[in-house]
Structure formats: structure tokens, C-alpha cells
C-alpha positions in Angstrom: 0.0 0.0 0.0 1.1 3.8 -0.7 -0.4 6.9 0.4 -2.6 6.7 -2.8 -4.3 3.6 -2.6 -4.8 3.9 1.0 -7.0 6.9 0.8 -8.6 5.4 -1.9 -9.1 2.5 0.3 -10.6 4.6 3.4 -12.7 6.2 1.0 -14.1 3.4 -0.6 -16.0 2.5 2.5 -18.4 5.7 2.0 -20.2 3.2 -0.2 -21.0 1.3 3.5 -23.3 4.5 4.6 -24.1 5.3 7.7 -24.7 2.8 9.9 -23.6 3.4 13.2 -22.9 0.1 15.5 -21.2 0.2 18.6 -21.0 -3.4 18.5 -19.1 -2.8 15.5 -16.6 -0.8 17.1 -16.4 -2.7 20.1 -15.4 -5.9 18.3 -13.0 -4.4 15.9 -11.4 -2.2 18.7 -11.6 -5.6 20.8 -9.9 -7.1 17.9 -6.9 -4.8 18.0 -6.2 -5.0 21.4 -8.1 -2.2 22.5 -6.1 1.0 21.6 -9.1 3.4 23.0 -8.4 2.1 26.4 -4.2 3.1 26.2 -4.3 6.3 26.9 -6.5 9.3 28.6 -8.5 11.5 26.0 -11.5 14.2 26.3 -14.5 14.0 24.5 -16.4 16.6 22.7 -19.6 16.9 21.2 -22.0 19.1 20.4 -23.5 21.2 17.0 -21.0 23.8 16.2 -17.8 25.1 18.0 -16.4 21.4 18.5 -13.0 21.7 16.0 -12.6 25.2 17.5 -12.7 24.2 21.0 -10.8 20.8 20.3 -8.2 22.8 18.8 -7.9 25.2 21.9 -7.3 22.5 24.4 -4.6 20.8 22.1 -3.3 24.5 22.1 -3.1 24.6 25.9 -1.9 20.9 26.2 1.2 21.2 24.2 1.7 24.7 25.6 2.1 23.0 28.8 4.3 20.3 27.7 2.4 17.5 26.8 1.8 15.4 23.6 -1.6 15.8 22.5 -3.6 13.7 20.0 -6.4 15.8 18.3 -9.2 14.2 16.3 -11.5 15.9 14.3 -13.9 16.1 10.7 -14.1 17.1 8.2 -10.6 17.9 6.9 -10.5 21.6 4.9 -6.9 21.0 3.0 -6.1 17.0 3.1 -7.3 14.1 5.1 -4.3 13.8 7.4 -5.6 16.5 9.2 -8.0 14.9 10.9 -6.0 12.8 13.0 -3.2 15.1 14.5 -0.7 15.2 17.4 0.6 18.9 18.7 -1.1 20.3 15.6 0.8 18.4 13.1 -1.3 15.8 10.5 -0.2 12.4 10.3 2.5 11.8 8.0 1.5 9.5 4.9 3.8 7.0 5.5 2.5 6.8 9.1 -1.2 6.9 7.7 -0.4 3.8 5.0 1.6 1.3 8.6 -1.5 2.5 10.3 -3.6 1.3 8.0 -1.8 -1.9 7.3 -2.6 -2.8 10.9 -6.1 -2.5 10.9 -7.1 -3.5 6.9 -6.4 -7.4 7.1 -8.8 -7.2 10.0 -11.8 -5.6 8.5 -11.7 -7.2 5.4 -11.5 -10.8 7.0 -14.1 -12.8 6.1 -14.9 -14.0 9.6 -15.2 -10.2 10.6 -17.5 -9.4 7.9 -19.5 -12.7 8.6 -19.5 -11.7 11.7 -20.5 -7.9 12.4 -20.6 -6.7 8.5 -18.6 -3.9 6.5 -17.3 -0.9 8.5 -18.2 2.3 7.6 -16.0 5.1 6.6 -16.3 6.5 9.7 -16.1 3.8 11.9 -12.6 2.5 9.9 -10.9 6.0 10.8 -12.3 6.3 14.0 -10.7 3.2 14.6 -7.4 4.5 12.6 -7.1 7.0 15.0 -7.3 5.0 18.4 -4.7 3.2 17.2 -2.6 5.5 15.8 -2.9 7.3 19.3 -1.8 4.1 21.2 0.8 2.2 19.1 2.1 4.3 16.4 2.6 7.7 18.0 1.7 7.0 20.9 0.4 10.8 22.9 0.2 11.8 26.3 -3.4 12.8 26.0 -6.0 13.3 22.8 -9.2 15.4 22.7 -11.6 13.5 20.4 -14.4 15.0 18.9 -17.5 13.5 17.6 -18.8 12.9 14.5 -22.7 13.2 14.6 -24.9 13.1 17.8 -23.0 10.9 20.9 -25.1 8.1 21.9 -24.4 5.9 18.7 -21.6 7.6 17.5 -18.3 5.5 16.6 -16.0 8.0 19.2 -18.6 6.3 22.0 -16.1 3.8 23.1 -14.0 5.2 25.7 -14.6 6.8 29.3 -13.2 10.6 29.0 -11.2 12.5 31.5 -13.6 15.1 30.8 -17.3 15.8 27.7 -17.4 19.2 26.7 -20.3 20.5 24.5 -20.2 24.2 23.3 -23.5 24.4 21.4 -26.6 22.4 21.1 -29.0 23.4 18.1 -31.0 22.3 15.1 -28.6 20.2 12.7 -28.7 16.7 11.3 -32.7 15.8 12.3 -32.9 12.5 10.2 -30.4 11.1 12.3 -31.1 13.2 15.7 -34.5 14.2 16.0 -36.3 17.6 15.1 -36.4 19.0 18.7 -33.3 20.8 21.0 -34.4 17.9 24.0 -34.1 15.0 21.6 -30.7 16.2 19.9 -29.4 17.0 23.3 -30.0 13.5 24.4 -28.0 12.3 22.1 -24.9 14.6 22.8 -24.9 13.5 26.4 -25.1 9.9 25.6 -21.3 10.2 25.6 -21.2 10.7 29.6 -20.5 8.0 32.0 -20.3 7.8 35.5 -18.3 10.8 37.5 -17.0 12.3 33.9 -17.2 15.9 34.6 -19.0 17.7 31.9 -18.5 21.1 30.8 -20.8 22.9 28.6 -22.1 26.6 27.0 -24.6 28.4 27.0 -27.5 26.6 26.1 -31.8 26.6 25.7 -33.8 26.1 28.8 -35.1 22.6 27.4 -31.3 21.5 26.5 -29.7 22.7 30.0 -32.8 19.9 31.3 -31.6 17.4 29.8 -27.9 18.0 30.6 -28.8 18.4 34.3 -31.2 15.5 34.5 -28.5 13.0 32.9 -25.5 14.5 34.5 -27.3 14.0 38.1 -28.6 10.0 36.9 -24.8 9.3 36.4 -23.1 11.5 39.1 -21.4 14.2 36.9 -19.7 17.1 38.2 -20.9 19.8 35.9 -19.6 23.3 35.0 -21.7 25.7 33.1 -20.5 29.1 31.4 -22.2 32.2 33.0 -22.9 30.0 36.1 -19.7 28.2 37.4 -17.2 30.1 35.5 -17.3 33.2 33.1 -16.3 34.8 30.2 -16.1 38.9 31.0 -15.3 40.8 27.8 -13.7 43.9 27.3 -13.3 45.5 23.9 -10.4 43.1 21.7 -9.5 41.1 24.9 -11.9 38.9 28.2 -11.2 37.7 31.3 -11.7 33.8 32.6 -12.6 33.3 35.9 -13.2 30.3 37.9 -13.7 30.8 41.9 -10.8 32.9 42.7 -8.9 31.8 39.7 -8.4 33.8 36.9 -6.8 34.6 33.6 -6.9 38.2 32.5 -6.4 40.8 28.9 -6.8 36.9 27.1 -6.7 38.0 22.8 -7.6 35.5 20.5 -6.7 35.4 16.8 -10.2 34.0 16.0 -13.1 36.1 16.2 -16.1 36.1 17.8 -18.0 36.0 21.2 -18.5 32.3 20.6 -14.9 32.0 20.2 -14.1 33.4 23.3 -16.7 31.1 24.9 -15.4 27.8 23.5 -12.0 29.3 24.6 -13.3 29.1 27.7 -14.9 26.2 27.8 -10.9 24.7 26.9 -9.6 26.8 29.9 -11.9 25.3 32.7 -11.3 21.8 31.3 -7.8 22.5 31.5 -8.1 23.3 34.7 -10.2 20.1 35.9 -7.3 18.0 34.0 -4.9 19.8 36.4 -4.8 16.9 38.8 -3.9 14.8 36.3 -1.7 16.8 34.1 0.0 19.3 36.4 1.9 20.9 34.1 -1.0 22.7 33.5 -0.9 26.2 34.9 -2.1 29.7 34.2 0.6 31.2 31.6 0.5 27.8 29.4 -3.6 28.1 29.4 -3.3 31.6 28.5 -0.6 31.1 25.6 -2.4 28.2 24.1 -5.5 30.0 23.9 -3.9 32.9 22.2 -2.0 30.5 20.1 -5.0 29.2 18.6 -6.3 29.0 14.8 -9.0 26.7 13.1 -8.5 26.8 9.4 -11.8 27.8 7.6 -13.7 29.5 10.8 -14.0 33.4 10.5 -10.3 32.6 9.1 -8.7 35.6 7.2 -7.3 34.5 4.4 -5.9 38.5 2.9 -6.9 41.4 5.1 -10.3 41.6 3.6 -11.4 37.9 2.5 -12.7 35.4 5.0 -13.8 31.9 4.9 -16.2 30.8 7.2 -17.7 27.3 7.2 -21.5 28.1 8.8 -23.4 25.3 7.8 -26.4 25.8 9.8 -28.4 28.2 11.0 -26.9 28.9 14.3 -23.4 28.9 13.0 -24.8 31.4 10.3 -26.6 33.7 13.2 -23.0 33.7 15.1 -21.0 34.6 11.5 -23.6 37.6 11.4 -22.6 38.7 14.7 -19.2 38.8 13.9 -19.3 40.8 10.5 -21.7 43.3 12.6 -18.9 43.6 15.7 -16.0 43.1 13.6 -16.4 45.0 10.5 -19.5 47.5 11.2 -19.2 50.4 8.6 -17.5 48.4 6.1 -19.3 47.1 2.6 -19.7 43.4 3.2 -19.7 41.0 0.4 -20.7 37.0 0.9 -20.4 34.6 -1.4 -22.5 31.3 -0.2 -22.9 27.5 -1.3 -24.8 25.0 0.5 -25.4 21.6 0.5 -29.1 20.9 -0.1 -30.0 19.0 2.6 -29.8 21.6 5.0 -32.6 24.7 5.6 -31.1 26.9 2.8 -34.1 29.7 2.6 -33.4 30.3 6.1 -30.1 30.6 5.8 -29.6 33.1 2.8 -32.5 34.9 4.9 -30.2 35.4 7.7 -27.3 36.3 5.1 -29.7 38.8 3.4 -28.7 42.3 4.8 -25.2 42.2 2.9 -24.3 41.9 -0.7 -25.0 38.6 -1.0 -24.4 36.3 -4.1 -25.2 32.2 -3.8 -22.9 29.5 -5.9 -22.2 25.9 -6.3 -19.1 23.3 -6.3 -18.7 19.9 -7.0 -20.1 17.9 -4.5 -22.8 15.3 -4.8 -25.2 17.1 -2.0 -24.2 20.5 -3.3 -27.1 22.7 -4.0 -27.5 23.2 -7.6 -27.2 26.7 -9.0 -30.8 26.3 -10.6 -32.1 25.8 -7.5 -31.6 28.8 -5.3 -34.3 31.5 -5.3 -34.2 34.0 -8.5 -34.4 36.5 -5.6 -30.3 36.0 -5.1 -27.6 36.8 -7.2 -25.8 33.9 -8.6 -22.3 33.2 -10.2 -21.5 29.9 -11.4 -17.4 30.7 -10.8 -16.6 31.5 -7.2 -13.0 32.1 -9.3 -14.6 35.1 -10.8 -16.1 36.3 -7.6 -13.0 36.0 -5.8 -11.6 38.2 -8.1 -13.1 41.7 -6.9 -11.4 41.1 -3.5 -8.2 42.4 -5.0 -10.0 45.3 -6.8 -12.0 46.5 -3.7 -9.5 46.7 -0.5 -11.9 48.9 1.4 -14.9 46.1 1.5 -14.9 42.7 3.0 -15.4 40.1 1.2 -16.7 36.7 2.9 -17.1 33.1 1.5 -19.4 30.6 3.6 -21.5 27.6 3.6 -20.6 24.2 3.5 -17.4 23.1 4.8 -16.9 20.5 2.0 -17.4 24.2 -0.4 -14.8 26.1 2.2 -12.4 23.5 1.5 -12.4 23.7 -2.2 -12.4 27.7 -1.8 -9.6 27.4 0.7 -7.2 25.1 -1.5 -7.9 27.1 -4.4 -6.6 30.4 -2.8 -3.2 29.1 -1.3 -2.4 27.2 -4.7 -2.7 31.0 -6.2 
């Protein structure tokens, strides 16, 4: 196997669907010795803010010394990405021994017999766990879930630690169509005693948080109520009890930045016992340390990608172009994947100069298909174009990741 052939390989099991089976997992993990269970990792789910707030705890972990693991999806430039230790992607030649452990397994007959294909998912899930425990092997990973919790292929460990920034509508065919029912899925990662730390959230979500966390005995730590975010201007404060970190600047923008930051500081600081290199400088420099490619990322000083891909993701990028760049023409480019509420999206979009696309993807909204209302382009290349031409205005791209990524690779190969 090469590089090629074994991303063809991963890839080819996107024909499998999605079928999630923790009994699946379990025996394939069982299979290779377990690798979930050799070392300690944090868990975090939730609807939007997960990559950002994974990658601030990694931030914070190798600021204080240690070797972290991250896990994430999708990738924006190249696969690797998604499984990562200290912020670097897994080599290819460490991707292709990887995958020679774990491919004479699935593809035994006696496996398939047994439990059936894997799923894509499922295959570098299990990639990752063992990547994490035999080939480079880390001091500590933050792994963050795919869709939902309770059947998710990441639901095979007990964490040091679940943290969820945001619970809202996303993904209803396989979560339900109410905030209650999706959040009941999210917490179905907890088990006994894991503390859980979580955002702001609806009155009906913060229920079900509560009511599980007590049935299992988890400490809990909510923002605004056991530790805070105060802001002032560019910079915010973190406090905890008597602890805290003060004049914090990010290089990502937004309030709901500074919350997941946040949210990466206090788990930081419930890891402490464990990890007691930990302390309040290394917190502080990891969070200001911190990028997420394709979230409010500037790519020139006036063009920003921006995966929002639903609509509280979209509300939150509106906040930020309001905050960030009020008195400034703002431009937004937009592809979706038509699956997902689009109307109310562009809706949301609709005070700026707004102009929808497409790209090649299989779910991608087709071009034909957006309202007549909206401008349209069929060549974001074009678009990108006027960027150069008009320094004063902002231009933003957003949508679907899978569309950021295309966007994103396109403009650093120029």
C-alpha cells in the first residue's frame, strides 16, 4: 500500500453509509487489542464550536508540555488532518503502517461474517485510536464526535472530561427535530463521574444536561454560572472561583470563540490533577496561540472563509461581520449543501451583498435551485476576483465546509 491507494481505500467504505454500530466498534477495537483504552482522551460533542474548542485545548496541552492527539472532521486542505498530534497531520507513510494494521482485519471474512462492512467512519475512528496508542503513541487526545453521541463510533471510551459548546437544530434524520431530543443524544457520551462542561444553552437542552449529568453523578460546569467569560473590547477575562486569567486575545473572532476558549480553559483546569503541568501562563498562551482553518479565518486582510453550515453557525457569523467590520461594505459569497434549511439561511445572510454558488459535490445545492431573488455566479474564481479590486470592502465566502475547502485550497495554490 502507498499513500494513494490507502486513501482510496478509506474512502471506498463511503459506499458502506451510515450505519452506526457500537457493537461494531467494540469488536473491531476488541480485535486490535483495545487501543481506545491506552491512553487518557477528552470528548467533545455538540453542534457547532467542537473543531474550535478541540483545537484550543490541544493548544493549551502542548503549551504545557504535553503530547496531545487531536481528532477531528471534516478535513479543509487533506485528510491527514483529521488525526493530529501537537497540531501536526499524520505523516502518509505513518497513515499507509497505520492502515496496514487494521485492513487485514476488516476485510477478513470472519469479521464481515460476523458484524458486517465498517463504515467510513467507523474505519478512521478506529485508525485514529490506534494511531494514538501504538504508532505515535500521545500523552493525552481530545476526540471529537462525528454526529450526535449516543451511537456515535467515538462512544467507546470513558473521557477525562465531555465538553459540548452548542446544542441546536442540525442533522434531524439522524437526531431528531427537537433541541431535548438532539441533546439527548450529545450526552449519551457521559458516564459515571466524567465531569462535563458545557455553553450556553436553551432552557429545554440545559434539562436534559442536568437530568442526565445527576442520573450518572457528573460534576458539571456551566459558562455564566460556574465560570465566566467577562469581555472587554479586543480582549476577556476567565474566571473560575478565585482563579483567573486576564487581557486573554484570541486570533479568532467572535464572542462564541471566546466562549469555547473558555470552555478549553476550565477543562484545563479540571485536568490539572492529572496533568500538572497545566498552569495559568501555558492556558493563556495556548488559547492565544489558537487557529482553526476555515472559521472566521482571514485569508488576505479583507477575504474570510467561514464554514457556517447551519443556522446557528450562520446567526453567530452575522454577529461577527456586525462587531468586527460594522461600517464596512460586506460582500458573501454562499454554497450550501441541499440537505440543509437553505431559505433560512440566505434569509439570515440577506442584509449584505449577497451572491449564492455551487461546487462539485454530490449534495451540493445546484445553482438552478436557489431562489431567483439572489444573485448567482457559477465561478466562485470570478467572484474572488473583486477582492483584489476593492481593498476597502470585505469580502466573505461561507456555507458548507466541504465548499470552504475547495475555496480554501484554491486560494493558497494561487
Amino acid at each position: 500500500m502507498n499513500y494513494t491507494t490507502t486513501l482510496n481505500w478509506i474512502h471506498s467504505h463511503k459506499a458502506n453509509g451510515r450505519r452506526p454500530s457500537l457493537d461494531r466498534m467494540r469488536y473491531l477495537l476488541g480485535l486490535l487489542d483495545n487501543p481506545q483504552d491506552k491512553f487518557p482522551a477528552v470528548h467533545v460533542v455538540g453542534t457547532n464550536g467542537k473543531g474550535s474548542t478541540t483545537s484550543f485545548l490541544q493548544h493549551i496541552l502542548t503549551s504545557s508540555g504535553y503530547k496531545a492527539g487531536t481528532f477531528t472532521s471534516p478535513f479543509i486542505t487533506r485528510f491527514n488532518e483529521r488525526i493530529a498530534v501537537n497540531g501536526e497531520q499524520i505523516s502518509d507513510t505513518d497513515l499507509v503502517l497505520t492502515a496496514q494494521a487494521v485492513k487485514p482485519i476488516v476485510e477478513s471474512d470472519s469479521f464481515q461474517e460476523k458484524v458486517g462492512k465498517v463504515t467510513e467512519f467507523e474505519l478512521v475512528t478506529a485508525l485514529m485510536f490506534y494511531y494514538f496508542a501504538n504508532i505515535n503513541p500521545v500523552d493525552i487526545a481530545v476526540i471529537e464526535a462525528g454526529i450526535g453521541g449516543t451511537f456515535d463510533s467515538t462512544n467507546v471510551f470513558t473521557a477525562q472530561a465531555v465538553i459540548c459548546p452548542s446544542i441546536s437544530i442540525d442533522h434531524q434524520d439522524t437526531l431528531g427535530n427537537t433541541l431535548a431530543e438532539i441533546a439527548g443524544h450529545k450526552a449519551g457520551v457521559l458516564k459515571p463521574n466524567v465531569p462535563f462542561i458545557f455553553g450556553k444553552m436553551a432552557p429545554e437542552v440545559r434539562e436534559v444536561f442536568y437530568k442526565k449529568s445527576t442520573l450518572l453523578d457528573c460534576p458539571t460546569y456551566e459558562i455564566g454560572k460556574d465560570f465566566f467569560v467577562t469581555e472587554s473590547q479586543k480582549t476577556f477575562t476567565f474566571t473560575q472561583n478565585d482563579f483567573s486569567i486576564s487581557d486573554i486575545s484570541l486570533k479568532m473572532l467572535g464572542k462564541h470563540q471566546k466562549s469555547n476558549a473558555a470552555l478549553a480553559a476550565m477543562t484545563a483546569l479540571i485536568l490539572q490533577d492529572k496533568f500538572s503541568k497545566i498552569n495559568k501562563d501555558s492556558i493563556k498562551k495556548g488559547l492565544e496561540n489558537t487557529t482553526w482553518a476555515g472559521r472566521c479565518e482571514l485569508m488576505t486582510p479583507n477575504l474570510m472563509l467561514d464554514g457556517a453550515h447551519n443556522e446557528d453557525s450562520i446567526a453567530k457569523l452575522v454577529d461577527v461581520l456586525k462587531n468586527e467590520f460594522s461600517g464596512k461594505h460586506i460582500h458573501i459569497l454562499f454554497a450550501g449543501l441541499s440537505r440543509k434549511p437553505l431559505d433560512t439561511m440566505l434569509e439570515e445572510l440577506s442584509d449584505f451583498d449577497l451572491c449564492v454558488t455551487t461546487f462539485n459535490f454530490y449534495q451540493a445545492q445546484a445553482l438552478s435551485d436557489y431562489p431567483d431573488k439572489y444573485q448567482k455566479t457559477p465561478n466562485y474564481k470570478k467572484w474572488l476576483e473583486q477582492a483584489e479590486k476593492n481593498p476597502n470592502d470585505i469580502f466573505v465566502v461561507t456555507g458548507s465546509l466541504y465548499f470552504i475547502s475547495e475555496v480554501r485550497n484554491y486560494i493558497l495554490n494561487q
